[in-house]
N, CA, C and O of each residue as an XYZ file, in Angstrom:
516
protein
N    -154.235    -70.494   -152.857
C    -154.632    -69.098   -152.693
C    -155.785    -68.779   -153.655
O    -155.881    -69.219   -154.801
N    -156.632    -67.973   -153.050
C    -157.874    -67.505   -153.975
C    -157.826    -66.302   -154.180
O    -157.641    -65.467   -153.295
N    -158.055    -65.950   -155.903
C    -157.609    -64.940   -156.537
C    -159.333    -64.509   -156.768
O    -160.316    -65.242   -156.652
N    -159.272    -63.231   -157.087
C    -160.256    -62.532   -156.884
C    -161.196    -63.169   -158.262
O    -162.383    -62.941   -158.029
N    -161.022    -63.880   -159.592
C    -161.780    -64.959   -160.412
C    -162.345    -65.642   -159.844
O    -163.531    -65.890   -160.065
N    -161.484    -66.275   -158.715
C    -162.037    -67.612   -158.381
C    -163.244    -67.476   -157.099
O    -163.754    -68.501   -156.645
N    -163.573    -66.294   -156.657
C    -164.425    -65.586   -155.373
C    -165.935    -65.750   -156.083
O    -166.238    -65.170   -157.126
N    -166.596    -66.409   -155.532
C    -167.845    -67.130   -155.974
C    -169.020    -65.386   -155.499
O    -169.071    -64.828   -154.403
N    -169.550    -65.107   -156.422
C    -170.470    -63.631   -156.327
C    -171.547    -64.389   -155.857
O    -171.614    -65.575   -156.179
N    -172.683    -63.714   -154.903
C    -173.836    -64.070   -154.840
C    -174.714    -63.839   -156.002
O    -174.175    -63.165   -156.880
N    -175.483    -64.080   -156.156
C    -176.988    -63.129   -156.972
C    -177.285    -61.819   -157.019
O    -177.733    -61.097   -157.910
N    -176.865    -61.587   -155.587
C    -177.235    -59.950   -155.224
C    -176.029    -59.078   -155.855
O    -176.185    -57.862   -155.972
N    -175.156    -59.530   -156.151
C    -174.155    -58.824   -156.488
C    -174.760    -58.335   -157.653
O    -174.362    -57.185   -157.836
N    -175.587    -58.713   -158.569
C    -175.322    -57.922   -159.498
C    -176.613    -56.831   -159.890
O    -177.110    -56.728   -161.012
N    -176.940    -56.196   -158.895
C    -177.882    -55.650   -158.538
C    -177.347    -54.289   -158.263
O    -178.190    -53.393   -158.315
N    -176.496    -54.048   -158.067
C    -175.844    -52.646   -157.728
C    -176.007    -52.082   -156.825
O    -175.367    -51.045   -156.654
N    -177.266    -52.691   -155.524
C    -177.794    -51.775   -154.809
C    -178.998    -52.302   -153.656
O    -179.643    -53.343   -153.784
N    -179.091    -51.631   -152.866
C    -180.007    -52.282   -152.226
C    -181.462    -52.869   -152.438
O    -182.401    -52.081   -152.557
N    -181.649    -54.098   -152.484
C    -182.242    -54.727   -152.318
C    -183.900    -54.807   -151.753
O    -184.094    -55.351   -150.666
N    -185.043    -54.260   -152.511
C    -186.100    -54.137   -151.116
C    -186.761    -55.425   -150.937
O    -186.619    -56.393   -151.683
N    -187.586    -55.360   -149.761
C    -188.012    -56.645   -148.878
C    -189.314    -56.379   -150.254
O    -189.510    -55.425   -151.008
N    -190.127    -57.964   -150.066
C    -191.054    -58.231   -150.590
C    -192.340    -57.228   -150.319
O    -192.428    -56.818   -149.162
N    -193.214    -56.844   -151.130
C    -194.414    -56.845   -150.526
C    -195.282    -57.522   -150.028
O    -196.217    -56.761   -149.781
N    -195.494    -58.417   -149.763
C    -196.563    -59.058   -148.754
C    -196.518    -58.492   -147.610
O    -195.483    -58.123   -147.055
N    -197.899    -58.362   -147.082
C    -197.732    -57.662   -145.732
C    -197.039    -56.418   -145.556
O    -196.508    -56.231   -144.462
N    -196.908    -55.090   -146.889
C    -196.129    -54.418   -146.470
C    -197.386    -53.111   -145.373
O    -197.063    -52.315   -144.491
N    -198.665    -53.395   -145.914
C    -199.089    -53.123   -144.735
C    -199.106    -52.745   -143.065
O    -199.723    -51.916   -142.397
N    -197.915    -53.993   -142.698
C    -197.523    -54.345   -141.284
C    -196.325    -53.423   -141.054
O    -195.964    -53.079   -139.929
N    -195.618    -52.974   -142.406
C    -194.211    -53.010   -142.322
C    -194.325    -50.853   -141.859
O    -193.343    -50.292   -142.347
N    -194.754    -50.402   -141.519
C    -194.772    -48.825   -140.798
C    -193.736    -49.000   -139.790
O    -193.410    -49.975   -139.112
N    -193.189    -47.494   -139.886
C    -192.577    -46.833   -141.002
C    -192.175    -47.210   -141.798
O    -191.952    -48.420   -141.837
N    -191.875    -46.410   -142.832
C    -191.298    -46.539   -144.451
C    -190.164    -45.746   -144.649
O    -189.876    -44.753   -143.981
N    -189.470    -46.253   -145.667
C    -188.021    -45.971   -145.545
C    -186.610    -46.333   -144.788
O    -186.840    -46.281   -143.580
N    -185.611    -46.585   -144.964
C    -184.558    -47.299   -144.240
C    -184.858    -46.889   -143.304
O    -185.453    -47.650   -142.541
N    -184.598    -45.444   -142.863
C    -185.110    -44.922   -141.268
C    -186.050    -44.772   -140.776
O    -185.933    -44.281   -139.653
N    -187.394    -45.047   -141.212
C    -188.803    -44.805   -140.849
C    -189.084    -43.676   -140.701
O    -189.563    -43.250   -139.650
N    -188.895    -43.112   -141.506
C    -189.176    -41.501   -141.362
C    -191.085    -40.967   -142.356
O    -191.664    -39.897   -142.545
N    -191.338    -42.190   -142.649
C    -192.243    -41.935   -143.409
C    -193.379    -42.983   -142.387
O    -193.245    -44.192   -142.196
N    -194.252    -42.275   -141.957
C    -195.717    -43.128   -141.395
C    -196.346    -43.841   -142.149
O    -196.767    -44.894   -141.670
N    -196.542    -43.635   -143.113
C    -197.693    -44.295   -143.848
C    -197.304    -44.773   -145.342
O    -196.270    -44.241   -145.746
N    -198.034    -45.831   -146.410
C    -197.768    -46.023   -147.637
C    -197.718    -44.899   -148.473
O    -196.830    -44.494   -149.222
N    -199.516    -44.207   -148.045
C    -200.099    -42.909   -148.592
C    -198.697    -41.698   -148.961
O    -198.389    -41.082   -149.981
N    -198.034    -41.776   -147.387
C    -197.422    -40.592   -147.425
C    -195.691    -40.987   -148.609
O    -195.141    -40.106   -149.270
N    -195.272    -42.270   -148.559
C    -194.711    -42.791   -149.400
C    -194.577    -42.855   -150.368
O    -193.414    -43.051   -150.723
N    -195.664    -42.735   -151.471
C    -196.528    -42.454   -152.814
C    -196.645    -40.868   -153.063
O    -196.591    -40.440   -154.215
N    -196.777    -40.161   -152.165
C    -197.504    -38.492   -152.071
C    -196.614    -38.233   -151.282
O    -196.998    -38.121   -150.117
N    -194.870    -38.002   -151.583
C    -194.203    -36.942   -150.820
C    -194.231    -35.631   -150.539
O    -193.597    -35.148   -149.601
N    -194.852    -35.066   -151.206
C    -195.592    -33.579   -151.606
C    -196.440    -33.571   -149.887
O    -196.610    -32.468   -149.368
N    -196.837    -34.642   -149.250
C    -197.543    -34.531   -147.923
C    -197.105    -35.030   -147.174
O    -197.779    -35.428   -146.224
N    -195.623    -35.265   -147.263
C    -194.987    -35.777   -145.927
C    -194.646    -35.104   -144.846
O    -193.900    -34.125   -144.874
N    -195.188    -35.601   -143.777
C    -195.355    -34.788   -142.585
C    -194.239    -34.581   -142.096
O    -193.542    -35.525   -142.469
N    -193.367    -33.585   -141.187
C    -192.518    -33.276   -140.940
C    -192.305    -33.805   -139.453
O    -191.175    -34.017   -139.014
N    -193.154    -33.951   -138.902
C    -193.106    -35.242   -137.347
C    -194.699    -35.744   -137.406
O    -195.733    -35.317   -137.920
N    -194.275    -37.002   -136.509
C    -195.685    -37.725   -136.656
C    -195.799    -38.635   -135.331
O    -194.752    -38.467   -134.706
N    -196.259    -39.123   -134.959
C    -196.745    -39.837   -133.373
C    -196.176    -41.227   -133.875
O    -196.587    -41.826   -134.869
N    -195.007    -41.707   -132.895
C    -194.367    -42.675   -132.871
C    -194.546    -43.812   -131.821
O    -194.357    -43.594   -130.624
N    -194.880    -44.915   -132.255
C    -194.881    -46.235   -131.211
C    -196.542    -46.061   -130.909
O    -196.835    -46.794   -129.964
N    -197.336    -45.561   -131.252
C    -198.734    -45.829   -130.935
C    -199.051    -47.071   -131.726
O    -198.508    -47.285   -132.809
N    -199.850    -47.814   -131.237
C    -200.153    -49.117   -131.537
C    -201.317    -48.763   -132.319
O    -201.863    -49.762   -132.788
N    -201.907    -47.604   -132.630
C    -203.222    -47.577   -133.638
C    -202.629    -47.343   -135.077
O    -201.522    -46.886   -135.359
N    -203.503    -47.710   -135.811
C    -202.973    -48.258   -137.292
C    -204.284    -46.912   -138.541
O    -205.490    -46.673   -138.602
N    -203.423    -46.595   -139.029
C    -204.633    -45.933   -139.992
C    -204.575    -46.923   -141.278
O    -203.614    -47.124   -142.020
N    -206.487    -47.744   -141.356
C    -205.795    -47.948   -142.172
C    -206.425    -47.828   -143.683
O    -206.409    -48.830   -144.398
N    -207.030    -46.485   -144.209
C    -207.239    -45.841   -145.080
C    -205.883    -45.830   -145.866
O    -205.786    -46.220   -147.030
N    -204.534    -45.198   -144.889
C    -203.212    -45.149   -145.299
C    -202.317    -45.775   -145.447
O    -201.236    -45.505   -145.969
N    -202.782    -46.895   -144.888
C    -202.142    -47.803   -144.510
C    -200.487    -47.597   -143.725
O    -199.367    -47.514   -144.230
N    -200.918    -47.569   -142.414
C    -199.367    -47.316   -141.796
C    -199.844    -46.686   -140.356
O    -200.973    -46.997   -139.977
N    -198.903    -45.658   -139.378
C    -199.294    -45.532   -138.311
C    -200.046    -44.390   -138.101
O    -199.728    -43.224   -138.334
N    -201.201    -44.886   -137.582
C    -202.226    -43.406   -137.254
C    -201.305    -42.492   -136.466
O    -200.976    -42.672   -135.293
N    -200.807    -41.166   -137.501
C    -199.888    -40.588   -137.176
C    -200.548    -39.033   -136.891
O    -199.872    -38.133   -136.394
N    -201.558    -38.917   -137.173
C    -201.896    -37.553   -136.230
C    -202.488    -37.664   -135.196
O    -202.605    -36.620   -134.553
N    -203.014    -38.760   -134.689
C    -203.407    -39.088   -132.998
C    -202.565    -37.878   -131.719
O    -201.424    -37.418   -131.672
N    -203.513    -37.747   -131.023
C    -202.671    -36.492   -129.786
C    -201.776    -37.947   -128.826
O    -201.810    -39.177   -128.861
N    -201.283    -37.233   -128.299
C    -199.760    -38.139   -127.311
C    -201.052    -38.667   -126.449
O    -202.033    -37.938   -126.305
N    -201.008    -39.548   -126.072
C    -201.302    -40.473   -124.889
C    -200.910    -39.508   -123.825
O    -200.197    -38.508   -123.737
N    -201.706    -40.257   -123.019
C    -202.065    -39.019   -121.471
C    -200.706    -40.231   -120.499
O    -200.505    -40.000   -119.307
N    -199.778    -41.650   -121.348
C    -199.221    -42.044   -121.067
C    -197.775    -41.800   -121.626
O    -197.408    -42.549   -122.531
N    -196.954    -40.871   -121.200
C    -195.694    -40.456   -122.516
C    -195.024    -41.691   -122.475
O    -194.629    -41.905   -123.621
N    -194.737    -42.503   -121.816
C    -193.984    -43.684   -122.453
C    -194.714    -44.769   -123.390
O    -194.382    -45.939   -123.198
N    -195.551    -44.541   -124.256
C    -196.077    -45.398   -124.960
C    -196.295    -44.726   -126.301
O    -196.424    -45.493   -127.255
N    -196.362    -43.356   -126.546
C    -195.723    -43.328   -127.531
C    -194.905    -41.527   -127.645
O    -194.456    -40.922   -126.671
N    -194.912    -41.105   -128.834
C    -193.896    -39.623   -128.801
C    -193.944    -39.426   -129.698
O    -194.222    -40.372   -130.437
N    -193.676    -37.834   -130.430
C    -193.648    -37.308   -131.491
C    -191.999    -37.356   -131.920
O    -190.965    -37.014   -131.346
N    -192.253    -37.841   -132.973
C    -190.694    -37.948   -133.748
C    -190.839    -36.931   -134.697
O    -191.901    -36.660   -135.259
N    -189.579    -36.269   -134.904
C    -189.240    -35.033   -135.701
C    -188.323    -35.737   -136.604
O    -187.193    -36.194   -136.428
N    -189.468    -35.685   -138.080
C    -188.421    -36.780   -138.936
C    -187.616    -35.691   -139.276
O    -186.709    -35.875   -138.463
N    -187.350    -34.856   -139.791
C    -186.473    -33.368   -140.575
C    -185.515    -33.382   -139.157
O    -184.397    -33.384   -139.673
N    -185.308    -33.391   -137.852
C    -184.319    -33.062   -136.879
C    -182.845    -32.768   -136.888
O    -182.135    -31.885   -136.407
N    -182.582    -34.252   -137.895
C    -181.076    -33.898   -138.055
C    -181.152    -34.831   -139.712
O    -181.879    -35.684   -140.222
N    -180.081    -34.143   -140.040
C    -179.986    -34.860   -141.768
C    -180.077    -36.606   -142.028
O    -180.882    -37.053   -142.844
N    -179.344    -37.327   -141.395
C    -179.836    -38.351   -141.176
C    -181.265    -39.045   -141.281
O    -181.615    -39.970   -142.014
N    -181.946    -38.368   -140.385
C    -183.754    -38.563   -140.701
C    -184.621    -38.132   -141.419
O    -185.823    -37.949   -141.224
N    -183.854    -37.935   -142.440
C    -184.599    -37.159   -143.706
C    -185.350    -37.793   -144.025
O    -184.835    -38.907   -143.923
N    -186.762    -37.968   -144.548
C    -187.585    -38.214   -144.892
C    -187.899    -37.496   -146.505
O    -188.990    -37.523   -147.075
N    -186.859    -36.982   -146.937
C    -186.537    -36.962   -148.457
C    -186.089    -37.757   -149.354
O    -185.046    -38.350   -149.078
N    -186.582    -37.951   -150.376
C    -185.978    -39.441   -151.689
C    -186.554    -40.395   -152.196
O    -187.502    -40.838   -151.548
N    -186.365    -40.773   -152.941
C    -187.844    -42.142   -153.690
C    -188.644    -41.313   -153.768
O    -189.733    -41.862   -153.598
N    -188.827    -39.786   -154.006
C    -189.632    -38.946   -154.575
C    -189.527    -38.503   -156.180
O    -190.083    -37.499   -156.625
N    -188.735    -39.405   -156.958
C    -188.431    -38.719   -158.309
C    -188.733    -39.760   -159.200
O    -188.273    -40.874   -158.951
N    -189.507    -39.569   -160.311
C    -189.504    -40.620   -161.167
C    -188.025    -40.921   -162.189
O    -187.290    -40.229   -162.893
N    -188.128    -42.585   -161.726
C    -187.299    -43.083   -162.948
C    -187.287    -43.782   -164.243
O    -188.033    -44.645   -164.706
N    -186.411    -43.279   -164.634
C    -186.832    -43.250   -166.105
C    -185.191    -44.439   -166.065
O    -184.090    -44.371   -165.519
N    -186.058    -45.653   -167.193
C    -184.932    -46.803   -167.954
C    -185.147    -46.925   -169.304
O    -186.150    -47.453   -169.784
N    -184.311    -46.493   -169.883
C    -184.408    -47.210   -171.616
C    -186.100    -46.249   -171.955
O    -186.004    -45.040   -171.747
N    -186.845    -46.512   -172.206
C    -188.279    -46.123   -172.771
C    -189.310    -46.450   -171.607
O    -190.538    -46.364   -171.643
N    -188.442    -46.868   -170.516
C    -190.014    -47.098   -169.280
C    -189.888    -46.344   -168.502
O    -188.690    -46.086   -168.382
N    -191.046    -45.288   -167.242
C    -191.011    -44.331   -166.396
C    -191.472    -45.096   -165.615
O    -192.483    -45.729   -165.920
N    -190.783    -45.275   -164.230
C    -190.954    -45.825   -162.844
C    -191.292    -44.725   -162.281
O    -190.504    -44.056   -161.612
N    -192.909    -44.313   -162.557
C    -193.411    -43.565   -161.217
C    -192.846    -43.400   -159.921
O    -192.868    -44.605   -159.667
N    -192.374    -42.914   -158.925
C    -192.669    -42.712   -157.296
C    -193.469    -41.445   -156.592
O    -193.937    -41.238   -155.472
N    -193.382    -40.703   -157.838
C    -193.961    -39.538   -156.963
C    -195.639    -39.476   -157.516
O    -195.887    -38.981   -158.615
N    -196.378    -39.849   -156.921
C    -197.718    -40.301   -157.231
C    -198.572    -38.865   -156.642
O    -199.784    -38.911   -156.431
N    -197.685    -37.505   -156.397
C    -198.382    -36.538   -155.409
C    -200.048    -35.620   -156.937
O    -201.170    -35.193   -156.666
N    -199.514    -35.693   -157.954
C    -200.725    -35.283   -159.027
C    -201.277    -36.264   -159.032
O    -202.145    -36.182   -159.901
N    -201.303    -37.187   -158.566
C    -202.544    -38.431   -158.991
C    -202.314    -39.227   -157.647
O    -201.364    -39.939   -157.322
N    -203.437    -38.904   -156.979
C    -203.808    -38.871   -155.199
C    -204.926    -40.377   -155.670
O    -204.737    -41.467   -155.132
N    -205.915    -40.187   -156.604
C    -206.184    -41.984   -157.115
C    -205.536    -42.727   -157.498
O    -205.833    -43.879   -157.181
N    -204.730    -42.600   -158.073
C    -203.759    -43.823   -158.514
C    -203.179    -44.138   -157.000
O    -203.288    -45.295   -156.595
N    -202.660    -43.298   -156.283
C    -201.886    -43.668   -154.971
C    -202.807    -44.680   -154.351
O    -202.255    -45.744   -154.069
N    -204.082    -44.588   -154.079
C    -205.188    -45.198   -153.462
C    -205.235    -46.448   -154.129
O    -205.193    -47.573   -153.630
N    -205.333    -46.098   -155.375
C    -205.725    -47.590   -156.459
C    -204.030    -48.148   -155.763
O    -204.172    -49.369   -155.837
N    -203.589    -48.078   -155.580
C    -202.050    -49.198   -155.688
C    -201.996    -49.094   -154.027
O    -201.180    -49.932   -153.644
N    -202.633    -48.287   -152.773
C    -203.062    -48.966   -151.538
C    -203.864    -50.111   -151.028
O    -203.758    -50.845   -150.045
N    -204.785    -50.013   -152.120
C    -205.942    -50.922   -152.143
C    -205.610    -52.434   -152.820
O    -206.179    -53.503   -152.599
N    -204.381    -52.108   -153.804
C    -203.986    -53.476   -154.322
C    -202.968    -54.145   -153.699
O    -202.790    -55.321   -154.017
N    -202.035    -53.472   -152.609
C    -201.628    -53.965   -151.423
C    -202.154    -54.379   -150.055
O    -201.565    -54.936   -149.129
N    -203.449    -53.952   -150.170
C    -204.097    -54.364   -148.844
C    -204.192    -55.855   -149.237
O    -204.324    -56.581   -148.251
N    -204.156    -56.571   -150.556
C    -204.682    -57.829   -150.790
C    -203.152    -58.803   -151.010
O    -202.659    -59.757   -151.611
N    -202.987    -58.119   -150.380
C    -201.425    -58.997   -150.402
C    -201.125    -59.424   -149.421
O    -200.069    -60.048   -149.317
């Protein structure tokens, strides 16, 4: 019998928490956030301008912002893409990873919305990834 000592932990276990994917290519990776409620890196960095719906499944890419050219008008084709209402129901909140954290003596920026260059400077150093 195996007693809860003898239960071999992964790595991840001791992490407390979810896990994010690499950056490489996070470029490709639109939407942002578990639910994609966020279009763009820009808007990711600068929650202070997160849009409250944005044009979903269009295949055009902004990529100043890196993420989905999300104020484009609907296609004169509605099945190719649609306006998603990220705020709709609580679930699709597009609120959070907006607060800086603070560890021991270091501040983990996220909310980059007073410093709109720095957001850019750290778009531009992901485009090279």
């Amino acid at each position: 019998m195996v007693g809860k000592k003898d239960v071999l932990m992964s790595p991840n276990d001791e992490h407390h928490g979810y896990n994010a994917r690499p950056l490489s290519g996070v470029w490709a990776q639109a939407p942002y956030l578990h639910n994609g409620t966020v279009p763009t890196v820009y808007h990711l960095l600068v929650p202070d301008e997160r849009p409250t719906s944005f044009i979903k499944s269009s295949l055009d890419y902004d990529t100043k912002l890196l993420g989905f050219a999300w104020k484009v008008p609907l296609s004169s084709k509605p099945s190719e893409d649609y306006l998603f209402p990220v705020n709709a129901i609580s679930a699709l909140s597009n609120k959070g990873h907006d607060k800086d954290f603070v560890e021991g003596n270091k501040t983990y920026r996220l909310n980059w919305s007073a410093d709109k260059e720095g957001a850019f400077a750290i778009i531009e150093y992901l485009k090279t990834l």
